[in-house]
DOTORMI-178143 format. One line per 8 residues: number of its first residue (from 1); their letters; for each residue x, y, z of C-alpha. Coordinates in Angstrom, 2 decimals. Example, Ala and Ser with C-alpha at 12.3 -4.5 7.8 and 13.67 -1.06 7.14 Angstrom:
# residues 2
1 = as = 12.30,-4.50,7.80 ~ 13.67,-1.06,7.14 $
# end
This chain:
# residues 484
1 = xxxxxxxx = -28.56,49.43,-38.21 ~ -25.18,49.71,-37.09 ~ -23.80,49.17,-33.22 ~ -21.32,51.26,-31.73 ~ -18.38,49.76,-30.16 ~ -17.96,50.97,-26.64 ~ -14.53,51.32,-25.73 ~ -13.47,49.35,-22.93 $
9 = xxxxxxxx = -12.75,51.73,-19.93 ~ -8.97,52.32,-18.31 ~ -10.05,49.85,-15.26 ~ -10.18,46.82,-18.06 ~ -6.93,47.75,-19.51 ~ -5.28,47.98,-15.90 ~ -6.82,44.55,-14.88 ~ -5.49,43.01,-17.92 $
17 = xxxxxxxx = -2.02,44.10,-16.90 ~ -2.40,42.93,-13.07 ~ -3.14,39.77,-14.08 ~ 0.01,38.17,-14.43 ~ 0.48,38.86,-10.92 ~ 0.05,35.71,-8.49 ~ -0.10,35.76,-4.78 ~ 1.12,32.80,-2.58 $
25 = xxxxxxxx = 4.67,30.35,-2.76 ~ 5.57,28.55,-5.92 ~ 5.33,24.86,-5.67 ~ 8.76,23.19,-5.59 ~ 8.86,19.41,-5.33 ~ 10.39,18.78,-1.64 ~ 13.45,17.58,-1.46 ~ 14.83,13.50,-0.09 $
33 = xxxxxxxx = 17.47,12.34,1.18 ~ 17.92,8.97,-1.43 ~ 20.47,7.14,-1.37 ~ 22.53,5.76,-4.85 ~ 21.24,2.17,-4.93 ~ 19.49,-0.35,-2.18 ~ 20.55,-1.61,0.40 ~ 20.04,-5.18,-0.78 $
41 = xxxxxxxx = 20.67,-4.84,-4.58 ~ 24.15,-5.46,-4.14 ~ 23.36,-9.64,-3.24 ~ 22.16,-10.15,-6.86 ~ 23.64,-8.90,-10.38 ~ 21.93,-6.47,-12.37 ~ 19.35,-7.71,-14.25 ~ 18.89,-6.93,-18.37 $
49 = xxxxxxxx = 16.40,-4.20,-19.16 ~ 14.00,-6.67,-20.86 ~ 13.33,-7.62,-16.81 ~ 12.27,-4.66,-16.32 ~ 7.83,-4.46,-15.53 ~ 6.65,-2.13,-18.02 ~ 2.70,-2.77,-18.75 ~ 1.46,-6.20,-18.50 $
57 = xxxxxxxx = 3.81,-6.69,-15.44 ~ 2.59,-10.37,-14.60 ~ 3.77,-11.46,-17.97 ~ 7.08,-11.90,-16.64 ~ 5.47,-15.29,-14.35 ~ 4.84,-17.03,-17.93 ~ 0.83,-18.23,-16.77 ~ -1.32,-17.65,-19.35 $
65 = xxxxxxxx = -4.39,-17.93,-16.97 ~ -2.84,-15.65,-15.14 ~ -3.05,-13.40,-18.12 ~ -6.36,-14.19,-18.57 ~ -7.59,-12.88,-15.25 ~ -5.86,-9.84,-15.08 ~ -6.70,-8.61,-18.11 ~ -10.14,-8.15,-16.78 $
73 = xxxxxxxx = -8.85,-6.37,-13.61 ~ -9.39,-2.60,-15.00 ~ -12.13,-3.25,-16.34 ~ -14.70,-5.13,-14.36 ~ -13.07,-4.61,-10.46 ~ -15.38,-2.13,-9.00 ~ -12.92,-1.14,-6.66 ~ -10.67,0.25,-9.79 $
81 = xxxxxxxx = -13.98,1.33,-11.28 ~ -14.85,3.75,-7.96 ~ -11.04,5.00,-8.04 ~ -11.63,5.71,-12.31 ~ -15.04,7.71,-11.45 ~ -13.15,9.74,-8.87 ~ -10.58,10.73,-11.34 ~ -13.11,11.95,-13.72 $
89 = xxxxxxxx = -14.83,13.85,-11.18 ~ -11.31,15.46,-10.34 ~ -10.93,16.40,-13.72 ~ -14.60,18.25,-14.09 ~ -13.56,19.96,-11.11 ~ -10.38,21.56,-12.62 ~ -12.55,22.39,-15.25 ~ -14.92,24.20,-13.57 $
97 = xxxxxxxx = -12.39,26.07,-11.76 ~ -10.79,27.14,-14.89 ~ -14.45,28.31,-15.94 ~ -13.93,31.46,-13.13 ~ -11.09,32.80,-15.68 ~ -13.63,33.57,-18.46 ~ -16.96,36.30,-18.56 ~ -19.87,35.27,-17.30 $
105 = xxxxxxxx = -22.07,36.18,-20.21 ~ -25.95,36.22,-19.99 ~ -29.16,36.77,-22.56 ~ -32.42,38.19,-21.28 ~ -35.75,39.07,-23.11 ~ -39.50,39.78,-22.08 ~ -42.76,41.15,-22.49 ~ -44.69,43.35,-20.31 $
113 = xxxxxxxx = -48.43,44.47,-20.32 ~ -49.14,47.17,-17.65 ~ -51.95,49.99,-17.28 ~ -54.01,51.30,-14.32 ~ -57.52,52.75,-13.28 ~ -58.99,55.40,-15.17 ~ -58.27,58.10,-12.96 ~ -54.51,57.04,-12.20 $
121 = xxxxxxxx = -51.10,57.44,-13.58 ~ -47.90,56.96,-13.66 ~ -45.01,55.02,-14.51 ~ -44.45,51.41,-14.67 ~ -40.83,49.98,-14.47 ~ -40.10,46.82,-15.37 ~ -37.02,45.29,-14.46 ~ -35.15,41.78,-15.50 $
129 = xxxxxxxx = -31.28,40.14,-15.72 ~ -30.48,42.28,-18.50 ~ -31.70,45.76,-18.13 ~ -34.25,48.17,-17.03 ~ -37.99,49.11,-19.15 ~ -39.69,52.40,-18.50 ~ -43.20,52.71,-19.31 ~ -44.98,55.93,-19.20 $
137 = xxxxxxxx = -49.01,55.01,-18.66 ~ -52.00,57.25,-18.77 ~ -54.76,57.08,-16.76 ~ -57.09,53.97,-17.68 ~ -55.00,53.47,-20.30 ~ -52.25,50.21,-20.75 ~ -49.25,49.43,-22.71 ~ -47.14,46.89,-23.91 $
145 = xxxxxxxx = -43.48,46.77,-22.99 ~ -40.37,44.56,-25.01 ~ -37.29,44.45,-23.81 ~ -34.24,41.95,-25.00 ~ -30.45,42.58,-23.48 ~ -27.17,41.47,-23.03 ~ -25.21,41.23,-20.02 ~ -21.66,40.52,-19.23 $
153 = xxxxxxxx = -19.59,40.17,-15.87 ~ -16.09,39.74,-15.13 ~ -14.00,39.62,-11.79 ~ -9.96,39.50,-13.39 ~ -7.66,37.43,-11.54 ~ -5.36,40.31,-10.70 ~ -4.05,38.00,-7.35 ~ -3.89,35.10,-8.78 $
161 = xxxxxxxx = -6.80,33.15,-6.75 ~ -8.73,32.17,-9.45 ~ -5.38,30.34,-11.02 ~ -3.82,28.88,-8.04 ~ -7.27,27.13,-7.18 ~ -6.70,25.73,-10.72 ~ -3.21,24.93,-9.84 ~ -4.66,22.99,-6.69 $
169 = xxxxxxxx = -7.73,21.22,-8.39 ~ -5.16,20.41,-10.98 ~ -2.94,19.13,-8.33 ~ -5.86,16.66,-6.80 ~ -6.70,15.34,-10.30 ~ -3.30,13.99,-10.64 ~ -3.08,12.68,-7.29 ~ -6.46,10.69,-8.03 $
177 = xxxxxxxx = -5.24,9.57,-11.44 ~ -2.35,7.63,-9.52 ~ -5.00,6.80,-6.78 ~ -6.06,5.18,-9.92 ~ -3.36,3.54,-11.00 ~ -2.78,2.66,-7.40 ~ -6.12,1.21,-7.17 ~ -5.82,-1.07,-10.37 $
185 = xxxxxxxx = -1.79,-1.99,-9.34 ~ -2.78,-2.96,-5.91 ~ -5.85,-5.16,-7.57 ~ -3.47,-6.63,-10.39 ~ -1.02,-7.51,-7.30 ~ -3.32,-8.96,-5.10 ~ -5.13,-11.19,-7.91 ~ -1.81,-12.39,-8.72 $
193 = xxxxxxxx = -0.92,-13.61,-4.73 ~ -4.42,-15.08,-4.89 ~ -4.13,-17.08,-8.39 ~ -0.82,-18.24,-7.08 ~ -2.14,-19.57,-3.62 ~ -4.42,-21.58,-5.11 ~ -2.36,-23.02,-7.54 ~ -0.40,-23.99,-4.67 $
201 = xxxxxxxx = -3.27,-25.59,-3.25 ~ -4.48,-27.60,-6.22 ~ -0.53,-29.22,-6.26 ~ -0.74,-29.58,-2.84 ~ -3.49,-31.47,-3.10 ~ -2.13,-33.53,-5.83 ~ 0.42,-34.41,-3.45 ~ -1.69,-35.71,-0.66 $
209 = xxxxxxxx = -4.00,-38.11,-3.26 ~ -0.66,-39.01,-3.75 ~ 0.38,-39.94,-0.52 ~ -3.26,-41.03,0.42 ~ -2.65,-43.83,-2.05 ~ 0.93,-44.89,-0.38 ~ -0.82,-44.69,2.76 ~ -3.73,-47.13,1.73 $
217 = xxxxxxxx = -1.07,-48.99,0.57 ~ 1.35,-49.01,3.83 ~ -2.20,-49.88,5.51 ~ -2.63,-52.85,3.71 ~ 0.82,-53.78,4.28 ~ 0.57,-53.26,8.05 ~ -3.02,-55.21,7.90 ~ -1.52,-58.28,6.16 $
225 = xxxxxxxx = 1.28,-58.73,8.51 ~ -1.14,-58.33,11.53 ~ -3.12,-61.18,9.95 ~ 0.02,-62.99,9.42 ~ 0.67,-62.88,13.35 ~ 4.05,-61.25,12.50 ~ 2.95,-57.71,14.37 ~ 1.13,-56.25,16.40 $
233 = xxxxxxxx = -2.29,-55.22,16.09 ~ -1.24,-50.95,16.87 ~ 1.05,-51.14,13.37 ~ -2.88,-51.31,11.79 ~ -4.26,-48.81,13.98 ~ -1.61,-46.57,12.97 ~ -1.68,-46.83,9.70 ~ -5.13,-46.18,9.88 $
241 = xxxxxxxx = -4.71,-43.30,11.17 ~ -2.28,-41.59,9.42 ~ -4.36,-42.37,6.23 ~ -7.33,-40.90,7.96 ~ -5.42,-37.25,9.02 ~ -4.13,-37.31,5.58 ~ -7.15,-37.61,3.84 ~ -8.66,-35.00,6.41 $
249 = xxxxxxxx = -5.86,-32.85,5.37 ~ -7.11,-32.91,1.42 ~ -10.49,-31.82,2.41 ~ -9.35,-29.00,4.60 ~ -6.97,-27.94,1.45 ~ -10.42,-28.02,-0.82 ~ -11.58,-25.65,1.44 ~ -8.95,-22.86,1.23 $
257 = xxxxxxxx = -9.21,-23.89,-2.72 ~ -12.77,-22.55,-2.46 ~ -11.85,-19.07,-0.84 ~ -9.26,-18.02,-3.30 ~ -11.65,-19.09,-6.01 ~ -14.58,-16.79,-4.43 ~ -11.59,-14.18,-3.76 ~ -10.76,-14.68,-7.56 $
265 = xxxxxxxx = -14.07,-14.38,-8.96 ~ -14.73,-10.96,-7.10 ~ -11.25,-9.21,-7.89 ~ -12.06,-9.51,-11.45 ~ -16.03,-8.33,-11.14 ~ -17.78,-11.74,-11.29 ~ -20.01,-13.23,-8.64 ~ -18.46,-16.21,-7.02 $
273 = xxxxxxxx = -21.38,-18.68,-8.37 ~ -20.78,-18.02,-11.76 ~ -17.10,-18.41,-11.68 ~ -14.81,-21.45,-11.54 ~ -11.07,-22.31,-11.83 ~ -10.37,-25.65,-13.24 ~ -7.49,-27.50,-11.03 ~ -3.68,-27.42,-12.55 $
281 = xxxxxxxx = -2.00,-30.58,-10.00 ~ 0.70,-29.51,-12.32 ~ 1.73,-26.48,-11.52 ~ 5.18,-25.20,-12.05 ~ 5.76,-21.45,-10.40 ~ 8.10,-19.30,-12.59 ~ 10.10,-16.91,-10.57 ~ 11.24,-14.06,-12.77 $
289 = xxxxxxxx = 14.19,-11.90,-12.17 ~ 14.41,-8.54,-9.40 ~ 14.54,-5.30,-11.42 ~ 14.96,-3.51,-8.67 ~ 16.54,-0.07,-9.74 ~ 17.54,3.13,-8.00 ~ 15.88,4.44,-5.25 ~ 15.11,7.73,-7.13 $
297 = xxxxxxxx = 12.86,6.02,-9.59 ~ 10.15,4.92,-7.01 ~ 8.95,8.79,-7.11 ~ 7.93,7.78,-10.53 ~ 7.15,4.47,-10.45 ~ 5.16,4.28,-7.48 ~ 1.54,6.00,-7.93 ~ 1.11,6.30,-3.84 $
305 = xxxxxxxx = 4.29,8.04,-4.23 ~ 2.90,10.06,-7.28 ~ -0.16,10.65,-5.29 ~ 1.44,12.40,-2.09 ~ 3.65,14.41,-3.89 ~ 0.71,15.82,-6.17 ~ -1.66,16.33,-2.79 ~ 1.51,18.25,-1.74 $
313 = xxxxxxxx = 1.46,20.74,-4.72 ~ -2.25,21.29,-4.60 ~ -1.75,22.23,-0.45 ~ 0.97,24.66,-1.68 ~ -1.40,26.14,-4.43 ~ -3.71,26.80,-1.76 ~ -2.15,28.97,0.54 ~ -1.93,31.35,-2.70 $
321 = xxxxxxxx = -5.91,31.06,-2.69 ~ -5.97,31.99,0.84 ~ -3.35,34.42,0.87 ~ -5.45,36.16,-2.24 ~ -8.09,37.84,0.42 ~ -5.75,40.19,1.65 ~ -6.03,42.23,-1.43 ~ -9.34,43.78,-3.17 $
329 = xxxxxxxx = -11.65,42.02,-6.03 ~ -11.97,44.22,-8.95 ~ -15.98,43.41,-10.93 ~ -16.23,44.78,-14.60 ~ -19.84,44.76,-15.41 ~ -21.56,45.28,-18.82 ~ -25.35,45.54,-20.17 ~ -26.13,46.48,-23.85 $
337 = xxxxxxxx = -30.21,46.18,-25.10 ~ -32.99,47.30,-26.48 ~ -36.54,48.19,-25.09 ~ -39.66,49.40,-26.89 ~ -43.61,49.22,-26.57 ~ -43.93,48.15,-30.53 ~ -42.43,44.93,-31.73 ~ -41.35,46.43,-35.01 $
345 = xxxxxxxx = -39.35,49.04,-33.46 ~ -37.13,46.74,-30.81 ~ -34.10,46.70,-32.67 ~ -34.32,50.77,-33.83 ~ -30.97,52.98,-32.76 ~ -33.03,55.37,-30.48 ~ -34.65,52.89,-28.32 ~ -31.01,51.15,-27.13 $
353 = xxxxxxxx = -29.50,51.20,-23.49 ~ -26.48,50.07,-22.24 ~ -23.90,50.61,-18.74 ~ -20.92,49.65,-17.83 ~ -19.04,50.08,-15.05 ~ -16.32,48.54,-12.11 ~ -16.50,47.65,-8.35 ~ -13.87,47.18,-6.07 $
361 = xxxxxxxx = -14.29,45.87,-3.01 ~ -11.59,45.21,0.24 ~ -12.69,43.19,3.07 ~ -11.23,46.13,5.81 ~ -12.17,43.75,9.26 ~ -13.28,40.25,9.79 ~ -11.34,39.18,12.57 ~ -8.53,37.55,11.88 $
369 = xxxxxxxx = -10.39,35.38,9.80 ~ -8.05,35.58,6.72 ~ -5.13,35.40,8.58 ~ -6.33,32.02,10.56 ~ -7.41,30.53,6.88 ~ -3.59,31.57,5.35 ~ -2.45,29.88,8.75 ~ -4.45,26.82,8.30 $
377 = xxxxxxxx = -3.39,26.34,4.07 ~ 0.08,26.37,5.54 ~ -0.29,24.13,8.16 ~ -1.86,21.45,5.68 ~ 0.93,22.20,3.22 ~ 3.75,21.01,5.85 ~ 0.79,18.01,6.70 ~ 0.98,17.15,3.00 $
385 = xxxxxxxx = 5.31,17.73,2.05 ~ 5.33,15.17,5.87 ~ 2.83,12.95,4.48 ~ 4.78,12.68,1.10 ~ 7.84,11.96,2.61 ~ 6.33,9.03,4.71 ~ 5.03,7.86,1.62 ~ 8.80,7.85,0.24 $
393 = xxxxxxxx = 10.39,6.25,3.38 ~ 7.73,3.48,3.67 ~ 7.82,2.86,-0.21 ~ 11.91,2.58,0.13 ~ 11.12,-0.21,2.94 ~ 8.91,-2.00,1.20 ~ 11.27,-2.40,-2.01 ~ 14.09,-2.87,0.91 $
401 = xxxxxxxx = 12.30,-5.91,2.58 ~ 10.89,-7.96,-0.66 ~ 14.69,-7.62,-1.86 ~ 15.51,-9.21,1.14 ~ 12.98,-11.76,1.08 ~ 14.00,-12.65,-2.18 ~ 17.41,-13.26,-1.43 ~ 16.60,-15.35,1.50 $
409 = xxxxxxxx = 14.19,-17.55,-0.19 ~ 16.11,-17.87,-3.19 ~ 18.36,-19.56,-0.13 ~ 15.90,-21.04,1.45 ~ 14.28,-22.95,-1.56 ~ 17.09,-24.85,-2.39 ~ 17.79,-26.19,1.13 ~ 14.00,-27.24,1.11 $
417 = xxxxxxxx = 14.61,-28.87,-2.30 ~ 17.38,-30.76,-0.68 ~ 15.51,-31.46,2.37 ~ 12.61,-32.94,0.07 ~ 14.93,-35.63,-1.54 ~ 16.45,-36.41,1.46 ~ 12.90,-36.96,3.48 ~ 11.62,-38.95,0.51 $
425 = xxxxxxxx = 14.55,-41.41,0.36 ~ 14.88,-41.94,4.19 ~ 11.11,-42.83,3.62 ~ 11.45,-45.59,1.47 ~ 14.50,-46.71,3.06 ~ 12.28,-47.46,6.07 ~ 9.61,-48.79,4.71 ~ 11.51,-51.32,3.13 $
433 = xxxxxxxx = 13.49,-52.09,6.20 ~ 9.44,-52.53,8.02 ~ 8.84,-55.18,4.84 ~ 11.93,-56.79,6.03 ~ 10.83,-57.04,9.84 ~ 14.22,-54.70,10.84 ~ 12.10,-52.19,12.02 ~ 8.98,-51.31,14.54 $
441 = xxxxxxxx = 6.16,-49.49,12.14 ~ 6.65,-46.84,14.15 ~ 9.52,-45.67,12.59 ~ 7.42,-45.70,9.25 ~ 4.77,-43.33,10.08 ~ 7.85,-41.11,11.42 ~ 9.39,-41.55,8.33 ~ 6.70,-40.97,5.67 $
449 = xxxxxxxx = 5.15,-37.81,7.83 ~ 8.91,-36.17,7.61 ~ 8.43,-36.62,4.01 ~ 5.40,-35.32,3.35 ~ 5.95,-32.21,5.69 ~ 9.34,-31.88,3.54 ~ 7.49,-31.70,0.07 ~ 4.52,-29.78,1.25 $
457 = xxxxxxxx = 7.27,-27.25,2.67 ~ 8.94,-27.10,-0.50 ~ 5.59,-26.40,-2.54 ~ 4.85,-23.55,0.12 ~ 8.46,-22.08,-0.56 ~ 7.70,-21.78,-3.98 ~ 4.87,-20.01,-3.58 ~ 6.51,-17.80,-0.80 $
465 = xxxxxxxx = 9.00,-17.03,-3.66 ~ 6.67,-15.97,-6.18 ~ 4.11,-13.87,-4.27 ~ 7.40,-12.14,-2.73 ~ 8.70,-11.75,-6.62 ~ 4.53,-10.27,-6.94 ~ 4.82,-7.76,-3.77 ~ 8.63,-6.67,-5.05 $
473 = xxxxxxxx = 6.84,-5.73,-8.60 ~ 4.07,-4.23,-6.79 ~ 6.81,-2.17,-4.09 ~ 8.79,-0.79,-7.76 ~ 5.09,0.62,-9.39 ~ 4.31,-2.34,-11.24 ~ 4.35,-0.72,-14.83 ~ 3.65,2.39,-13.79 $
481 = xxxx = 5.32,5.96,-14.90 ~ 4.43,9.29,-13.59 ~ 3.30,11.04,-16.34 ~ 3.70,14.56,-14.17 $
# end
């Protein structure tokens, strides 16, 4: 048996041709006002490209268990996790748009018994997705109907609607692949903060066993010369006392410890029981460099940034979607088959069918209703281009203000070192001078307090300097590069 090829009618050819056509603006990226360099770049030199975050960003703060913690961050954070399932739904989405490009091709086959009294007749039709059966029946008589076809159905994209919705799912799924990589940055960034403060903590609270033990110490020394008769009674009490706020001091710091831990365990998918930080009193923070760049780079380095620009294009891809009901949708439609009432004979030349044919249809009133919908794509398209540029003004802040807070510190931290030495002298100047009877004990508690407020100061403006150094990273897009 052979099958004739049916040659495809004029309206095919024609749609083929139309469909280059595309209804609606052509997505431009919009345009910025940037300026050259930063405002605040020009307080430090520039910095060797090896400074620059590319990857494993935190690297660059030489802390291996730092290392060790975010390495799990894209994996087991189920906030990154959410933001990586939304992504892949984005994606099936642009996939099933681009499905409305192709045929929609279909298979259909049955079987049908029919008959009637024996002093009827007539004609039984049976009907089904891929064709028509006609059954002639006698009176009292039955018969046995097969039927197996093929249909096919296309509507061309002769305005373009079909491929600007592509354009704008395509659009959303690479604004939610940097929501992604704005998700796991923003996790990476604030695990690092947190794994900093408590470091902080546990040499903070190295510090004050330390100066719990000078304070026993300046207690006993207080207590003996009380016994001695050689002062009063209040140099005792106040000793006792400062020992006492100290050492309530280390137990409010094990506190805090305990919330960053929790915090810790939970940024990196673990339940807070089952996870533990062992103390470092040692700690040593490692401020790297500023690579802070041009301005121009944050569109690609920053996936917010990334992400508003994309949600941009897919609003400008819509208003060709909209602006594709004006114009009429062209329907090819196909149906090729066989029907029979013997098995044997299904597939024979005579007992064939087929149809093909082409709609058109316009929408001619619906009240304004395309015009509002065109209206509306537009307005969210200037919503979007607004949005996006927020984005970039905000993003040029942020990068503006942690280069300023890095400068200052920088500033800052050595004047606290300073301070530090000074405090910590002037203490045991004192004290000795108390040994010596020169002074009232008074000025010893005023003394050592000035220099333990000076070195806890100094431990807080190192940490001040490296989450700062952590939020600049985080401002510049961490390791990130638009890859559209």
């Amino acid at each position: 048996m052979r099958l004739r090829l049916i040659r495809p009618p004029l309206a095919v050819l024609t749609a083929a041709g139309l469909a280059g056509c595309m209804v609606g603006p052509n997505y431009h990226r919009p345009a910025l006002p940037l300026a050259p360099a930063y405002k605040e770049q020009g307080w430090s030199p520039a910095q060797p490209a090896e400074l620059d975050p590319r990857g494993d960003w935190w690297s660059l703060f030489n802390d291996p268990g730092l290392s060790a913690l975010e390495a799990r961050v894209a994996v087991t954070n189920q906030n990154v996790v959410a933001a990586e399932a939304a992504y892949r739904q984005a994606e099936a989405l642009v996939a099933e748009q681009r499905a409305g490009l192709l045929p929609t091709i279909s298979l259909d086959g049955g079987v049908t018994r029919s008959g009637g009294g024996r002093g009827g007749g007539g004609t039984v039709i049976t009907q089904g997705a891929g064709g028509t059966g006609i059954v002639a029946s006698g009176g009292g008589r039955s018969a046995t109907n097969y039927r197996v076809s093929a249909s096919a159905s296309w509507a061309p994209d002769i305005w373009g609607r079909i491929r600007r919705s592509i354009e704008s799912a395509r659009g959303n799924a690479q604004a939610s692949q940097a929501d992604l990589a704005a998700a796991t940055l923003s996790a990476q960034a604030t695990l690092a903060a947190d794994y900093f403060d408590l470091r902080e903590l546990d040499a903070e609270a190295a510090l004050l066993r330390e100066e719990v033990a000078g304070f026993a110490k300046s207690l006993q020394i207080a207590q003996n010369r009380y016994n001695a008769g050689i002062a009063p009674h209040s140099d005792a009490l106040q000793a006792q006392s400062q020992l006492a706020s100290t050492q309530a001091d280390l137990a409010d710091l094990e506190r805090r410890r305990a919330a960053f831990e929790h915090a810790i365990a939970v940024l990196t998918g673990q339940t807070p029981e089952a996870f533990a930080l062992a103390a470092e009193p040692t700690w040593t923070p490692s401020i790297p460099g500023a690579p802070a760049g041009v301005p121009s780079q944050l569109l690609q380095r920053r996936p917010d940034v990334a992400a508003a620009e994309r949600r941009a294009a897919s609003a400008s891809a819509q208003i060709g979607v909209e602006t594709a009901a004006y114009f009429p949708d062209l329907t090819l439609t196909g149906t090729y088959g066989f029907s029979a009432t013997e098995l044997g004979k299904l597939f024979s030349a005579s007992n064939n069918f087929w149809s093909y044919g082409a709609s058109l249809a316009e929408t001619v009133f619906n009240g304004g209703l395309t015009h509002a919908r065109v209206r509306a794509a537009r307005a969210n398209y200037d919503r979007a281009v607004a949005q996006y540029r927020q984005a970039v003004l905000a993003a040029l802040q942020d990068v503006e203000d942690q280069l300023a807070a890095s400068r200052v510190l920088a500033s800052e931290y050595d004047l606290r070192r300073q301070a530090a030495a000074d405090a910590d002298l002037a203490a045991t100047m004192v004290l000795n001078q108390y040994r010596e009877g020169q002074v009232a004990y008074t000025n010893v508690v005023t003394a050592q307090v000035q220099a333990l407020n000076a070195r806890r100061t100094l431990l807080q403006a190192a940490l001040s300097r490296q989450t700062t150094a952590v939020a600049l990273v985080q401002g510049l897009g961490g390791g990130w590069t638009s890859p559209f």
